[in-house]
N, C-alpha and C positions, 0 to 999 in steps of 0.2 A: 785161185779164188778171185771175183770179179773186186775191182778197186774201190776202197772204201772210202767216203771224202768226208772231213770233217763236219756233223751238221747238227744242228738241232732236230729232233723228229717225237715222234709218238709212232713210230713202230709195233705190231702186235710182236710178241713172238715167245716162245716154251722152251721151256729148260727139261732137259733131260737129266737122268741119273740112276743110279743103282741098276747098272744093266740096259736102261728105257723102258723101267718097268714102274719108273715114279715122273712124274712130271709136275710143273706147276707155271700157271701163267704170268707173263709178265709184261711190262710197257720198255720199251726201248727209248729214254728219252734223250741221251748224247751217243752219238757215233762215230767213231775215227776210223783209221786204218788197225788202231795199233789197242783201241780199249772201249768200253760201252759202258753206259749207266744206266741200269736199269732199276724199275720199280716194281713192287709187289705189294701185297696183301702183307704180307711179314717176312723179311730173310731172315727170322732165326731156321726156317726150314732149307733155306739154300745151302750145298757142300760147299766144299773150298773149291772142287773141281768139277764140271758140269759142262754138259754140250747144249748149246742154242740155237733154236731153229728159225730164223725171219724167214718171212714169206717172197720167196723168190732169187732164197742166194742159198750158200750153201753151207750145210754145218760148220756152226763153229767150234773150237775146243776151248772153254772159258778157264780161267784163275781167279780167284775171289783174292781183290788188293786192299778194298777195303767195305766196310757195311753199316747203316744206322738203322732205325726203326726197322724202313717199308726201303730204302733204295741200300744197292749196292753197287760198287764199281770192280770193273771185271778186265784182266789182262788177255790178249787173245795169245793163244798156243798153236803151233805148228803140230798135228800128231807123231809125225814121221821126219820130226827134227835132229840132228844131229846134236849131242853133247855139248854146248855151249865148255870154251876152254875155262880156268878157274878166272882169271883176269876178265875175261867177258860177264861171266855169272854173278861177280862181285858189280861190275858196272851198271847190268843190270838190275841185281838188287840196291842198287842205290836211287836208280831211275825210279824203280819201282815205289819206295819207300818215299820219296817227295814226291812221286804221282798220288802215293797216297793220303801222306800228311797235306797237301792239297787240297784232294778231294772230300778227305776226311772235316777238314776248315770250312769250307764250301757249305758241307753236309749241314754242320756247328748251326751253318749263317741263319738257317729255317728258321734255326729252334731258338735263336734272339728277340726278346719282346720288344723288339726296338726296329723301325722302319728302314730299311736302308737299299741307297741305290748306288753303282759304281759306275759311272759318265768314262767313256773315253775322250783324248783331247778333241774331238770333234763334237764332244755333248750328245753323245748318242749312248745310250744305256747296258753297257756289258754286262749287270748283272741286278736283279733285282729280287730281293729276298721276301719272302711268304706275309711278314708282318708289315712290309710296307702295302702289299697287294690288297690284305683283306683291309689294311687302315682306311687306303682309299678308291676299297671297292673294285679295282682291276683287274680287268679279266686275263686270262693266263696268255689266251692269244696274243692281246697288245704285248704284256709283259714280254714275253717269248719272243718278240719280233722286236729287238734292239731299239727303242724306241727314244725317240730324242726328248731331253729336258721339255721343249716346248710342246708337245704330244704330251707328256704326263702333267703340264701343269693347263692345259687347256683340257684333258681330260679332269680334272679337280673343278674348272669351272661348271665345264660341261653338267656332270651331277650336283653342282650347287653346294660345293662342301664348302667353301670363303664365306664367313659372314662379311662381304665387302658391298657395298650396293653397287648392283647392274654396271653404273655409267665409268665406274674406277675399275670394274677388273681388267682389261686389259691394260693400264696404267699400271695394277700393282703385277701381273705376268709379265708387262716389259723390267720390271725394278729387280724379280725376282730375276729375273734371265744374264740381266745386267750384274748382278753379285753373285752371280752364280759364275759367269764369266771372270771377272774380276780374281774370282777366289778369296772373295771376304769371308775372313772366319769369327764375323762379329754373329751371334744368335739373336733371330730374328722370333718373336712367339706369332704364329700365324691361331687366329682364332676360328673354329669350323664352325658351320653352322647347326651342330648337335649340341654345341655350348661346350667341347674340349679345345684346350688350347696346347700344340705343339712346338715345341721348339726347332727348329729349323736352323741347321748349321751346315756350313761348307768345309771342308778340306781339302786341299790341293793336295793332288798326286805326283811323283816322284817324274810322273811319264808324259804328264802334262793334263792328263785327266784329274776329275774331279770324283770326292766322295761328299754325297749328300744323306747328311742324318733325324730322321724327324720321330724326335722325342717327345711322346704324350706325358708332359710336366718331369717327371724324374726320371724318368728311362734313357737309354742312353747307346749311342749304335755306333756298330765297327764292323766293315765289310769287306770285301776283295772276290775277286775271284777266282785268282792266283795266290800262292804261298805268300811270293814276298812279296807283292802291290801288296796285299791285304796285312804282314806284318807292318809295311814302311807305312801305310793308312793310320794304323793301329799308333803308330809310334808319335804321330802330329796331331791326333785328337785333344779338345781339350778335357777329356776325363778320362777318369782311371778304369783300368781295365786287367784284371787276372785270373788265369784259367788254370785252373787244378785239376793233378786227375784223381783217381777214384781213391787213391790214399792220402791226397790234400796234400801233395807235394805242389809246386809252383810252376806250371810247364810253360807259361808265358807272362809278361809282366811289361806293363807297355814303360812309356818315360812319364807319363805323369804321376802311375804307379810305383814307381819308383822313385820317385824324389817324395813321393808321400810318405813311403816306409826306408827312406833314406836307405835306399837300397843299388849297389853300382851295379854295372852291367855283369859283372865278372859274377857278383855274387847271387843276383838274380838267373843269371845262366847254373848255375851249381842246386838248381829244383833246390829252393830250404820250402822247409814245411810252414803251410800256411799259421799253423801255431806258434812259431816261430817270428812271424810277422805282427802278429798280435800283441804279442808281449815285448815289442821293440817300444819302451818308453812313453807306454801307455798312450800311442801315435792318436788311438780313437777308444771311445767308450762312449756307453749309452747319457743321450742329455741327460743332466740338472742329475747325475749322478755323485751320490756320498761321495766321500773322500775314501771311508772305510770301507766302500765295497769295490773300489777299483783294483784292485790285487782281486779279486774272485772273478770279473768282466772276462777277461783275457779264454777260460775253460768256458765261459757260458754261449760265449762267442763261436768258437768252436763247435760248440754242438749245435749250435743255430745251424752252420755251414753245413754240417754233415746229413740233420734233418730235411736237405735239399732247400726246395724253393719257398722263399719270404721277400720280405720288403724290409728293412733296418734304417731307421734315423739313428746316426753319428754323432762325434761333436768331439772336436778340435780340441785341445787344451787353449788354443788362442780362441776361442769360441767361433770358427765356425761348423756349421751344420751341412753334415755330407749325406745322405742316402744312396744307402748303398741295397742295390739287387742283385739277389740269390737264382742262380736259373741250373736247373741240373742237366746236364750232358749226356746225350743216348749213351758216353763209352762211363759213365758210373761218374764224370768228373762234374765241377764245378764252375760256372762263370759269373766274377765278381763286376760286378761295374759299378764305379762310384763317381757321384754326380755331386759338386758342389752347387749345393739348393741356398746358403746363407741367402743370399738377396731375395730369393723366393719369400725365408721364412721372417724375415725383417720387414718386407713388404704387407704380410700378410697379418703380422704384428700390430702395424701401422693401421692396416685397415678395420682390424679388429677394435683397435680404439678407438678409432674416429665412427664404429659403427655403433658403439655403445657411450660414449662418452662427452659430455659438455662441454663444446670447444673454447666457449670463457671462462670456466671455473675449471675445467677435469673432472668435476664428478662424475655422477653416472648420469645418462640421457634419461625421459622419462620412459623409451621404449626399455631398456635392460632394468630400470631400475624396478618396472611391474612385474616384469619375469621373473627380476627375485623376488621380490610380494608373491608373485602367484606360487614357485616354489615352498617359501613358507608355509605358504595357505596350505599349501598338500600335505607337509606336514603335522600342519596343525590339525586338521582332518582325521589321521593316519595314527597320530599317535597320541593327540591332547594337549600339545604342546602350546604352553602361552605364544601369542604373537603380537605385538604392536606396535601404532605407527605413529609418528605424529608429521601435524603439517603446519611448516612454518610460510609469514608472509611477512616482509618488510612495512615498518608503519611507515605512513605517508611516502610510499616513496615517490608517485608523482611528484608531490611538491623538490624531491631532493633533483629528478630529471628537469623541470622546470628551473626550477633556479640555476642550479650548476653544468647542466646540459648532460649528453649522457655519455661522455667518458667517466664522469663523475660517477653519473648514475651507474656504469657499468664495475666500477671503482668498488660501490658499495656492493655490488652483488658480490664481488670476489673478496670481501672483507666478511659477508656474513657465509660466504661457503667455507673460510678458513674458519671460523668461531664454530660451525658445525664440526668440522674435522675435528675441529682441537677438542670438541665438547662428548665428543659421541664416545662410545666405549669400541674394543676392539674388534667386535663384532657384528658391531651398527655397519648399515651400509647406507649413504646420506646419497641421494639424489636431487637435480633439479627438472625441476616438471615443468619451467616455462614461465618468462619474465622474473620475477621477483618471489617466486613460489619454489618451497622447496619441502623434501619427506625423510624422512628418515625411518629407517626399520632397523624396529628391533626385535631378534630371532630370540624365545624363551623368553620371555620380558613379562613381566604383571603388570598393573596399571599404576604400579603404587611407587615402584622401578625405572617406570617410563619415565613417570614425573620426575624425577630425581633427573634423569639426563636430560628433559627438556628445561630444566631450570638452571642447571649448566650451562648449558646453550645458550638460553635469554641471557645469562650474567657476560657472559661471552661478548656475546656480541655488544649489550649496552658499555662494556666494556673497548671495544675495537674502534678510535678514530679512523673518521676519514678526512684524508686532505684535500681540499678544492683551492689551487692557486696558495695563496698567502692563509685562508680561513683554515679551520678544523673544525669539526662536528662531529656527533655521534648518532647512532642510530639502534633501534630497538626493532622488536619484533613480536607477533603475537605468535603462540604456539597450539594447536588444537590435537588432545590424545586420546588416540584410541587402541580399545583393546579387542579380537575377536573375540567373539559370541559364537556358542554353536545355532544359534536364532539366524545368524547372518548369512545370508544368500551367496557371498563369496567377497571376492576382493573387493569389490567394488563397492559394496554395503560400508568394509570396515574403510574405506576410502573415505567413502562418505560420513561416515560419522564421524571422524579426523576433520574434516574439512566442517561439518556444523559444529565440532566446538570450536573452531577455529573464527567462523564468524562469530560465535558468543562469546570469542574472547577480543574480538574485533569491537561488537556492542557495547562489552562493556570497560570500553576506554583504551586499549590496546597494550603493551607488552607485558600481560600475562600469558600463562600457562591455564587454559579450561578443560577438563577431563570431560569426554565423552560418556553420558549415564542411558543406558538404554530407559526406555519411559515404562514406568509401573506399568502391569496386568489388567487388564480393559478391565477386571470385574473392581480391587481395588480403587481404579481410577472415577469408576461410578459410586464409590463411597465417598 
């Protein structure tokens, strides 16, 4: 048989079987002397044993070592071989069996939602897996052809994925090259210009190579192309990573995963069942979860796992928040990977308030504080339900910004937003709408109710000193209430009628309360 050299290819070539009376086509996409991996339409139709025909060598006698979906990996056979002694047959199947569990890893790598590429210490590309290719668009030739860090990240410019402008990308492709070298394993979030933002992390390999992981927000990557680079990869990530097989036993378990489930090496090498992990001292359970439903978490957990692929928020007894993803395995198993997000969801926390809320008082901004108006309003619509609002404005407060300047002035805004808080009922939501203007809603409220808390409110506040230097003074408020009408055009109507009795209570002399009266019936009105 002519010599076979190890290589990358796309080879045509046909399997034969039952006789050469069935056959089925295939792609030959790895080649050795000694094994082939081939592709199909589906190998659940492939034997264990089978002959392949390439174009221009000559039959071979295959072994099926291992198989997923559409690829399988195949050992070549001598027909007219001699009886391997028992000592050889054993060595071989042992070859055999970590060619497999290799290959079989390899296979795993496709089917990861997570990008990932394996750099030799020369930064040149050993292995580049399917969700990094369609993340950033590359085509299989490049991929396929060993391709160096600065070839993949000048192909990222090239299509315009960086939202970075023109004159800095090569600045931030030298930075990126530079910690990539380095081997910083600090996470950098690179932002594309679809508006996703990835996280982008390095780990240094054992061999001197590099793994690079890019994580769309909670995702999370582990790669190799070899058994053990790919476990010892596995092993300096920083998230957790565990893969089950098809009866949720534990068949790897990386170090970060394990000090999460306070779990030793000894005892994570002994497969415990991932149920078993769950109910180690309530490690994790669902956020802002009872007390009394944590003892039931642990079984519900579980069948989340079993139901195959999801997405799961976590949460620490120390309160942080992990997301963890479900991804199911061509051989029936399970891959867990858990990504500590806490700074994500703190961040996002942070943002959230400062997107709705009054950076000098804390209330609500006047933009969230309509959408709950408008909210109501739907309600009120929907079902009949009373809704009202009132609108308060400080008396004279120029005069108080003039005289005492405006920390003073800004003094009294946070004295009459505290007399709101304190006055309003539980289900009041109080806003400020800008300067010295403020609203309050209230959800089910009559007109006759309203008044009652906006006269809390006035006592309130004429109530509330402020201090300027060495003086003290007080300040008052007028208050304008209104109640929807089904007459009213929408929020904006019952806004406005808040706001006209609020100047009629402005006219006539200022810190009352004037209820909003809609005007008698045109015919009336002509009597």
């Amino acid at each position: 048989m002519s010599r076979l050299v190890s290589e990358r290819t796309f080879l045509a070539g046909k399997i034969f079987f039952n006789f050469g009376q069935s056959s089925i086509d295939c792609v030959v996409r790895r080649l050795t002397e000694e094994a082939a991996t081939l592709e199909m339409e589906s190998s659940l139709g492939v034997p264990e044993r089978f002959q392949l025909r390439l174009a221009g060598r000559e039959i071979l006698t295959c072994r099926v070592i291992w198989r997923s979906d559409r690829q399988a990996g195949v050992a070549f056979e001598q027909p007219n071989s001699i009886e391997p002694a028992a000592g050889e047959e054993r060595e071989r199947s042992s070859d055999a069996l970590m060619r497999s569990q290799m290959l079989a890893l390899r296979a795993a790598l496709d089917h990861v939602p997570t990008g990932i590429v394996l750099l030799d210490s020369h930064l040149r590309a050993r292995l580049i897996n399917r969700s990094f290719r369609q993340m950033w668009h590359l085509p299989d030739e490049v991929a396929d052809s060993n391709p160096s860090i600065l070839t993949l990240l000048h192909h990222g410019r090239d299509i315009g994925a960086y939202e970075v402008p023109d004159p800095d990308l090569d600045a931030l492709i030298a930075e990126r090259v530079r910690v990539i070298e380095s081997g910083d394993p600090t996470p950098i979030d690179v932002r594309r210009t679809n508006g996703e933002v990835v996280r982008v992390q390095v780990t240094p390999l054992p061999d001197g190579g590099r793994m690079l992981t890019y994580t769309p927000v909670t995702d999370i990557v582990r790669t190799s192309d070899e058994l053990k680079r790919l476990r010892d990869a596995l092993e300096n990530v920083q998230d957790g990573v565990l893969l089950l097989d098809a009866d949720l036993h534990a068949t790897f378990m990386n170090r970060r995963m394990r000090r999460f489930w306070e779990v030793s090496e000894d005892e994570a090498a002994s497969r415990p069942t991932y149920s078993s992990l769950v109910r180690r001292l309530h490690r994790a359970s669902a956020p802002n979860l009872p007390s009394s439903e944590l003892a039931k978490f642990p079984a519900r957990r579980v069948e989340e796992v079993k139901a195959g692929d999801h997405v799961r928020d976590l949460q620490t007894p120390d309160g942080r928040r992990i997301r963890a993803h479900c991804t199911t395995m061509s051989n029936g198993g399970r891959m867990l990977t858990y990504v500590d997000i806490t700074d994500l969801t703190q961040k996002a926390a942070m943002l959230e308030k400062l997107a709705t809320t009054d950076p000098l008082t804390g209330l609500y901004n006047r933009r969230h504080f309509l959408n709950n108006l408008d909210a109501e309003w739907s309600r009120f619509q929907r079902y009949y339900r009373s809704v009202s609002v009132l609108m308060l404005d400080i008396d004279h407060f120029k005069s108080v910004n003039d005289r005492y300047g405006h920390a003073v002035g800004d003094a009294a805004i946070k004295a009459v937003a505290t007399a709101c808080l304190d006055g309003k009922r539980k289900s009041d939501i109080v806003g400020r709408l800008g300067g010295e203007e403020f609203a309050v809603l209230l959800p089910e409220t009559s007109l006759s109710r309203a008044r009652t808390v906006a006269e809390r409110i006035r006592k309130r506040v004429m109530s509330t000193p402020v201090f300027a230097d060495k003086l003290q003074f007080g300040l008052t408020v007028s208050i304008g209430i209104a109640e929807a009408t089904v007459s009213m055009s929408g929020i904006d109507a019952l806004m406005g009628a808040a706001d006209h009795a609020l100047y009629q209570a402005k006219a006539e002399g200022r810190n009352r309360c004037i209820v909003w009266m809609p005007p008698p019936p045109a015919n009336k009105a002509a009597e």
